[in-house]
N, CA, C and O atoms as a GROMACS GRO file, in nm:
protein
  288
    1UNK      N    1  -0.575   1.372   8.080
    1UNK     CA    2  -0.681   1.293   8.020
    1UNK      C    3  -0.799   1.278   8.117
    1UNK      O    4  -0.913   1.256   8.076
    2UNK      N    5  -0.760   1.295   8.276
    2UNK     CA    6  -0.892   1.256   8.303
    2UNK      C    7  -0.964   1.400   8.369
    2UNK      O    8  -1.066   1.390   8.436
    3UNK      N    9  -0.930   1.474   8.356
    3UNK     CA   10  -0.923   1.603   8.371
    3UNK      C   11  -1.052   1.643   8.227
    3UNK      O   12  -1.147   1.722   8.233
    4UNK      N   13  -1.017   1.573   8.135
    4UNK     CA   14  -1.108   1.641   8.027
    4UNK      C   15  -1.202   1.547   8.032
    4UNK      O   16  -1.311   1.602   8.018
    5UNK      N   17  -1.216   1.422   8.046
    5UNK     CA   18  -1.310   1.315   8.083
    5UNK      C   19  -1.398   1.395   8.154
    5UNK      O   20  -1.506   1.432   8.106
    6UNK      N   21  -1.347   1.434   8.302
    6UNK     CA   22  -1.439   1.470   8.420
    6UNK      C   23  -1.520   1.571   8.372
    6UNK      O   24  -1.641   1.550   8.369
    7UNK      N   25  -1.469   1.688   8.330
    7UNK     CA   26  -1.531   1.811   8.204
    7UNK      C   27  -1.617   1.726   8.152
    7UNK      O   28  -1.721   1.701   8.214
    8UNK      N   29  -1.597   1.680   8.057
    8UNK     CA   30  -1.676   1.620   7.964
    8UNK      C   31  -1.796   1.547   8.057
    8UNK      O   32  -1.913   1.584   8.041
    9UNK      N   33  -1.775   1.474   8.125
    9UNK     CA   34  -1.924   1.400   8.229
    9UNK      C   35  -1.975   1.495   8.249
    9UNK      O   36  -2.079   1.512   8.184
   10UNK      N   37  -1.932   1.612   8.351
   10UNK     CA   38  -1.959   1.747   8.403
   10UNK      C   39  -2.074   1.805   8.296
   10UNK      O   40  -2.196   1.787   8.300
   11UNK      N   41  -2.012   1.866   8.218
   11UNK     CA   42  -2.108   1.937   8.081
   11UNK      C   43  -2.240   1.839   8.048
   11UNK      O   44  -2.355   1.876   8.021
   12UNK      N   45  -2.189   1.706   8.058
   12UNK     CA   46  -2.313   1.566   7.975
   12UNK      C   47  -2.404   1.603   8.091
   12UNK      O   48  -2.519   1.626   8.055
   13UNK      N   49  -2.383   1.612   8.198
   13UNK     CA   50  -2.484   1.632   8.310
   13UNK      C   51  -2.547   1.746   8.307
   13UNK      O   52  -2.669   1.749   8.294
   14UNK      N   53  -2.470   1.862   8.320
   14UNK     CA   54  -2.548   1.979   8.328
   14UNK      C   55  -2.647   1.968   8.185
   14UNK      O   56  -2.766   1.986   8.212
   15UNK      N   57  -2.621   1.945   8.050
   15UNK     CA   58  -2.734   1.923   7.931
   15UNK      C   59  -2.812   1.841   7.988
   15UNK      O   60  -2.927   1.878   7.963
   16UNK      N   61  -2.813   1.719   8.073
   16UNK     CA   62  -2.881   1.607   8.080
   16UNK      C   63  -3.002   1.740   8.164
   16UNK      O   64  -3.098   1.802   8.119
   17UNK      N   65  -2.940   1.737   8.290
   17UNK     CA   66  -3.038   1.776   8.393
   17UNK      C   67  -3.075   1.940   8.362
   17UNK      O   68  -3.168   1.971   8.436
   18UNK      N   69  -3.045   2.022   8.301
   18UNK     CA   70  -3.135   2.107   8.244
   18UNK      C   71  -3.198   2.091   8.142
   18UNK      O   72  -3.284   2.179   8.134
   19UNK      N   73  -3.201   1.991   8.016
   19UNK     CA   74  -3.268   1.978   7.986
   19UNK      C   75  -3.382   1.847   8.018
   19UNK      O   76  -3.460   1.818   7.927
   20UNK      N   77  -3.388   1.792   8.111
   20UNK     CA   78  -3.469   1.689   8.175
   20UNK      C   79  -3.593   1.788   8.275
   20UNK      O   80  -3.715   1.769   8.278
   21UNK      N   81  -3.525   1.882   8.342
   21UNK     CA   82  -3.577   1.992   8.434
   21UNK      C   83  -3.708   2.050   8.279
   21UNK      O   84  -3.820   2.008   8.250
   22UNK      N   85  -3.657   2.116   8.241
   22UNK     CA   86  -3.752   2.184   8.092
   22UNK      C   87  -3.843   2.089   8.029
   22UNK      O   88  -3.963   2.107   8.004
   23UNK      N   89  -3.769   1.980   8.004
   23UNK     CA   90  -3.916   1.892   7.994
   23UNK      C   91  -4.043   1.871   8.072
   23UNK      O   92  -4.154   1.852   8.021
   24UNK      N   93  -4.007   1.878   8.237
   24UNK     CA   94  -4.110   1.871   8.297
   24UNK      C   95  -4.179   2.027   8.352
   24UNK      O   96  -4.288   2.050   8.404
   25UNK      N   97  -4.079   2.107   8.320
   25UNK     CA   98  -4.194   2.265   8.339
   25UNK      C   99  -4.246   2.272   8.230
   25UNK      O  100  -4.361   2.314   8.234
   26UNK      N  101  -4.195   2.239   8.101
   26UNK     CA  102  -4.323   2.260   7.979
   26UNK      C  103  -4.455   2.211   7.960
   26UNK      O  104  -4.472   2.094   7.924
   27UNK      N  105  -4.568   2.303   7.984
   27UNK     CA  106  -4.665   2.232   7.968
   27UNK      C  107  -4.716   2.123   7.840
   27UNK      O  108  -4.704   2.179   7.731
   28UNK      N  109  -4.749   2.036   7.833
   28UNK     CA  110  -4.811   1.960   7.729
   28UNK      C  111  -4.900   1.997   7.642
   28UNK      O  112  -4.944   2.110   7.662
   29UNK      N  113  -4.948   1.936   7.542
   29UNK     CA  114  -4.846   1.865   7.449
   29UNK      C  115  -4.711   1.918   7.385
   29UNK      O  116  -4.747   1.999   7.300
   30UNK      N  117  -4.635   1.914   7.386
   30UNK     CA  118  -4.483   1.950   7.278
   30UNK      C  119  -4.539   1.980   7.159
   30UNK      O  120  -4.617   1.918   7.086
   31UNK      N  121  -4.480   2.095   7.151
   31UNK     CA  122  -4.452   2.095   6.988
   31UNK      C  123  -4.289   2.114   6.963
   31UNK      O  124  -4.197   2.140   7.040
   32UNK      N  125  -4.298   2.082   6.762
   32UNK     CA  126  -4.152   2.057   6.852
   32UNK      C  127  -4.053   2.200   6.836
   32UNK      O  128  -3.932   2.209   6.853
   33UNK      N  129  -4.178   2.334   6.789
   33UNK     CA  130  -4.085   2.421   6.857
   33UNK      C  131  -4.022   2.423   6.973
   33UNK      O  132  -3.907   2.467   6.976
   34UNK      N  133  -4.109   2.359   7.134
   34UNK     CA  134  -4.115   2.378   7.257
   34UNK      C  135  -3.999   2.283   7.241
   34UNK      O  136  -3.913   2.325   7.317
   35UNK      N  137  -3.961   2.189   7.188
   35UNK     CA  138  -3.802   2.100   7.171
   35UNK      C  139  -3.647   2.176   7.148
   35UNK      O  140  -3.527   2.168   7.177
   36UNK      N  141  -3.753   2.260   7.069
   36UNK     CA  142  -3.645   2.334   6.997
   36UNK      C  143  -3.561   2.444   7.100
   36UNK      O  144  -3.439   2.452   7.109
   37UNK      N  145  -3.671   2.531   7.180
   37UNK     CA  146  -3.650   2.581   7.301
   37UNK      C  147  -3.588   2.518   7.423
   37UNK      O  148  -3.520   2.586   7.499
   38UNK      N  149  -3.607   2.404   7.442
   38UNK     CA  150  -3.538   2.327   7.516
   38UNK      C  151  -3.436   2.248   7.525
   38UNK      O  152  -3.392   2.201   7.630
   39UNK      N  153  -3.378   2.225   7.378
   39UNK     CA  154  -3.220   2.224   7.370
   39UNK      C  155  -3.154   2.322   7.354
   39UNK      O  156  -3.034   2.310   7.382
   40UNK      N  157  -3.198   2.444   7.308
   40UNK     CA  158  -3.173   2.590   7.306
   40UNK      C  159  -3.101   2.617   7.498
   40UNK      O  160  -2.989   2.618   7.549
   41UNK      N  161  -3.198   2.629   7.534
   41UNK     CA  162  -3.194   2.622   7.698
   41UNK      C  163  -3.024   2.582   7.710
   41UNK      O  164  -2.911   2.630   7.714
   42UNK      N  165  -3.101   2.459   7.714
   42UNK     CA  166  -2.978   2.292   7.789
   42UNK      C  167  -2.864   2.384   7.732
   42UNK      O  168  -2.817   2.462   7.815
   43UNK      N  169  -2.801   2.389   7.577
   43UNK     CA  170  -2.726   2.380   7.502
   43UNK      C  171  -2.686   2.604   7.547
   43UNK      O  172  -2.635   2.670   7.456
   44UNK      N  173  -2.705   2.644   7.626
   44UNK     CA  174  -2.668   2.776   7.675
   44UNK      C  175  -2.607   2.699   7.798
   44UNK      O  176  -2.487   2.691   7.825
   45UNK      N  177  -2.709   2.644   7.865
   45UNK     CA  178  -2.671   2.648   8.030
   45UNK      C  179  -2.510   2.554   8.005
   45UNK      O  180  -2.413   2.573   8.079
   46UNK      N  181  -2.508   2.466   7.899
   46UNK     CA  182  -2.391   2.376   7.922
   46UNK      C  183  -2.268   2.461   7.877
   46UNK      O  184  -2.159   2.407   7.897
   47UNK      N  185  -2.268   2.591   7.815
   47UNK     CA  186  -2.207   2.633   7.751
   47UNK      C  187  -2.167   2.742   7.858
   47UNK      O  188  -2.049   2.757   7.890
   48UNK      N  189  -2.255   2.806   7.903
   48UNK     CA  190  -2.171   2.901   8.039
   48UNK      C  191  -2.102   2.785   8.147
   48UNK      O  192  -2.031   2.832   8.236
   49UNK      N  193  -2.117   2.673   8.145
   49UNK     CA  194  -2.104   2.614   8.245
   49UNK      C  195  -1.935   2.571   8.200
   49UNK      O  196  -1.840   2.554   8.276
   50UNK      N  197  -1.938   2.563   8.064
   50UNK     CA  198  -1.782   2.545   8.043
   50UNK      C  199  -1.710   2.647   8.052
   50UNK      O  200  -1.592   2.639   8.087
   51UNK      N  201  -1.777   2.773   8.017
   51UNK     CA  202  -1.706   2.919   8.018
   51UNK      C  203  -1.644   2.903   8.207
   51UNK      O  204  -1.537   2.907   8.267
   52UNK      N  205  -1.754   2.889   8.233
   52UNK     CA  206  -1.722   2.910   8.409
   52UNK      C  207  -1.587   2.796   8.430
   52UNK      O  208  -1.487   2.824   8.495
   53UNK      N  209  -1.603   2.708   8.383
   53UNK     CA  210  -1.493   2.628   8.478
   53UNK      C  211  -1.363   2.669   8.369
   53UNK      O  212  -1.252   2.657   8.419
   54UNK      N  213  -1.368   2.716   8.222
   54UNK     CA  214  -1.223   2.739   8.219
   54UNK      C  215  -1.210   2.879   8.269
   54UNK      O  216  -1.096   2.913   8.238
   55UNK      N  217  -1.255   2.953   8.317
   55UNK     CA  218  -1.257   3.058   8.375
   55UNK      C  219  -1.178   3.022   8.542
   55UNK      O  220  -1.070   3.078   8.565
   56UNK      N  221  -1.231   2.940   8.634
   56UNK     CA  222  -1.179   2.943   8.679
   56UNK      C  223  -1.073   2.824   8.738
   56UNK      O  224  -1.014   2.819   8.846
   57UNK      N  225  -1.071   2.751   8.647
   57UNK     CA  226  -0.922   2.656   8.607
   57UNK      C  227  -0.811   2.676   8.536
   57UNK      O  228  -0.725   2.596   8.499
   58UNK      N  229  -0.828   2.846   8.517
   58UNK     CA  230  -0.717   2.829   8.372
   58UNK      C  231  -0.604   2.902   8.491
   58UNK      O  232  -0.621   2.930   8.609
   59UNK      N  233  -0.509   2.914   8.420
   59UNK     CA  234  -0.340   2.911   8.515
   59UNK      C  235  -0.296   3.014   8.616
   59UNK      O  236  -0.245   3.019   8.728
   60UNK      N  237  -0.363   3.129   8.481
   60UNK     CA  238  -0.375   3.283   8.534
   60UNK      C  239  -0.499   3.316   8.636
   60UNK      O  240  -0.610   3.304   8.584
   61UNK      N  241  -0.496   3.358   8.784
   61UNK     CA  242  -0.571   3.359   8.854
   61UNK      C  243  -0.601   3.513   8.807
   61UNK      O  244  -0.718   3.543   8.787
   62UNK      N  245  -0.510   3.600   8.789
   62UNK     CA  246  -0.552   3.750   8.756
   62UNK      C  247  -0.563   3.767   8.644
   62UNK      O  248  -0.511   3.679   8.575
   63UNK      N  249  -0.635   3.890   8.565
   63UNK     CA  250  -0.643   3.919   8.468
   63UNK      C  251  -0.651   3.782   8.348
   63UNK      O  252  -0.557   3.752   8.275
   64UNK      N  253  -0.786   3.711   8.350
   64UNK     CA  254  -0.825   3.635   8.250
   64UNK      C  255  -0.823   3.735   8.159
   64UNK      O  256  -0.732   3.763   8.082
   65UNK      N  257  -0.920   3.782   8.170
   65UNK     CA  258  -0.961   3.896   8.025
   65UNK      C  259  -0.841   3.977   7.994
   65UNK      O  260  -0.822   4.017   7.879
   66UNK      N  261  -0.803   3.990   8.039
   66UNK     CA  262  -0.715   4.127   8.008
   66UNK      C  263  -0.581   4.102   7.983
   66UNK      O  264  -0.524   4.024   8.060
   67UNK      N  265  -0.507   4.162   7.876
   67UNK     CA  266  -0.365   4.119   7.899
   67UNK      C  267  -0.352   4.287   7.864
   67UNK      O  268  -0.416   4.370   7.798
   68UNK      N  269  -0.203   4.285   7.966
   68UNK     CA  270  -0.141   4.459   7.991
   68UNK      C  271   0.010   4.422   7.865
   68UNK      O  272   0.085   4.331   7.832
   69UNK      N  273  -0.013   4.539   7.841
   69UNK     CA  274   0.047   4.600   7.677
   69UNK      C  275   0.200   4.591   7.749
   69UNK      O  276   0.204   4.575   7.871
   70UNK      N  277   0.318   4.600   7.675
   70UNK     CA  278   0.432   4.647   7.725
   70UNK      C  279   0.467   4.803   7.686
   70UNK      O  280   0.486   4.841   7.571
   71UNK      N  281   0.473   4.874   7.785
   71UNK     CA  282   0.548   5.003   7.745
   71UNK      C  283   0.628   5.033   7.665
   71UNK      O  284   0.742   5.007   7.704
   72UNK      N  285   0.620   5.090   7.535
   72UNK     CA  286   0.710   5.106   7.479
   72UNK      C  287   0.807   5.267   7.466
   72UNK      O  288   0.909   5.272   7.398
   0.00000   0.00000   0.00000
């Protein structure tokens, strides 16, 4: 449980602060395509950011991707 908590803060942050970062490189005024682009953003970066940690939290240190066939 607190394992998925910490994840969960983890991810709320990385959306928070990439998309807080994009607000202030976008020049002014917003439109709200430029919104639209910027949860676009946030909502990628938080999403590799979960790929990455079950990537490298999950059980199997070798061969994530890959599973080997049995000989038959």
């Amino acid at each position: 449980m607190g394992r998925t908590i910490g994840i969960a803060a983890t991810l709320l942050l990385v959306f928070a602060a990439v998309a807080g970062i994009m607000l202030k490189i976008m020049p002014g005024p917003l439109k709200d395509s430029d919104y639209l682009v910027i949860g676009t953003v946030a909502t990628l970066a938080t999403m590799l950011a979960l790929f990455l940690i079950f990537v490298r939290t999950s059980g199997k240190k070798s061969n994530v991707f890959f599973k080997r066939r049995k000989k038959s």
